[in-house]
C-alpha positions as CSV (number, residue, x, y, z in Angstrom):
1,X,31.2,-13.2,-3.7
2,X,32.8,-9.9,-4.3
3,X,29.3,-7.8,-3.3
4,X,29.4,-9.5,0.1
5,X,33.2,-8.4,0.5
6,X,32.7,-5.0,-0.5
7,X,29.8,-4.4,2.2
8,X,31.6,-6.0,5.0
9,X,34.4,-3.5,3.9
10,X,32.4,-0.2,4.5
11,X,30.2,-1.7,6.9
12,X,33.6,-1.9,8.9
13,X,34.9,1.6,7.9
14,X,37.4,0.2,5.4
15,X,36.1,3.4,3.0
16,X,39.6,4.6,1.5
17,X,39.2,4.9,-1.8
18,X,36.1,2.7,-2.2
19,X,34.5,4.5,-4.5
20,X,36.7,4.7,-7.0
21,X,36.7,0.5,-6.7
22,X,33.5,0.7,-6.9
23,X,33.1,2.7,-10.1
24,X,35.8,-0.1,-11.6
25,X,34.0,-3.1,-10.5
26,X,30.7,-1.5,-11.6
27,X,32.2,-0.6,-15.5
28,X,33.6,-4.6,-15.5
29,X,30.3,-6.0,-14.5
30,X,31.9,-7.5,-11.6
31,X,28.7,-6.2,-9.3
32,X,25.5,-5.4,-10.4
33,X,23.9,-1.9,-11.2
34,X,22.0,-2.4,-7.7
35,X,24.7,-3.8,-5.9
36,X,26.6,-0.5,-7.4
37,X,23.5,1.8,-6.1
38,X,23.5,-0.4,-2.3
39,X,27.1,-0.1,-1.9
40,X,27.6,3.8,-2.6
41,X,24.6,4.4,-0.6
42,X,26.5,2.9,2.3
43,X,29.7,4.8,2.1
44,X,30.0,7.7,4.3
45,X,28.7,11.4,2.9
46,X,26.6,9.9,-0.1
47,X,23.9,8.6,1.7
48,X,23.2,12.2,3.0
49,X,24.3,14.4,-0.5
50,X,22.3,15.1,-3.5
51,X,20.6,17.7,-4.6
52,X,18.5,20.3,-2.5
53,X,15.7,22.1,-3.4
54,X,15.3,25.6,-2.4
């Protein structure tokens, strides 16, 4: 299954340019909208951004 590839990818720190796969895999229904949301969750930087209230 491609999910399960794609996690044990970043989950190994094989990150380059995943997001951009991500995004393509995502627009050809190849994965899920919450496989989509699980995955760039685990990639380095967007777990930790979004908006900050002041």
């Amino acid at each position: 299954m491609l999910y399960r590839t794609l996690k044990r990818m970043i989950e190994r720190g094989q990150t380059e340019g995943m997001e951009a796969k991500l995004d393509i895999f995502m627009a050809s229904n190849k994965i899920t909208a919450e496989e989509y949301t699980e995955l760039m969750g685990m990639l380095p930087n967007k777990a930790t951004t979004g908006t900050t209230e002041a």
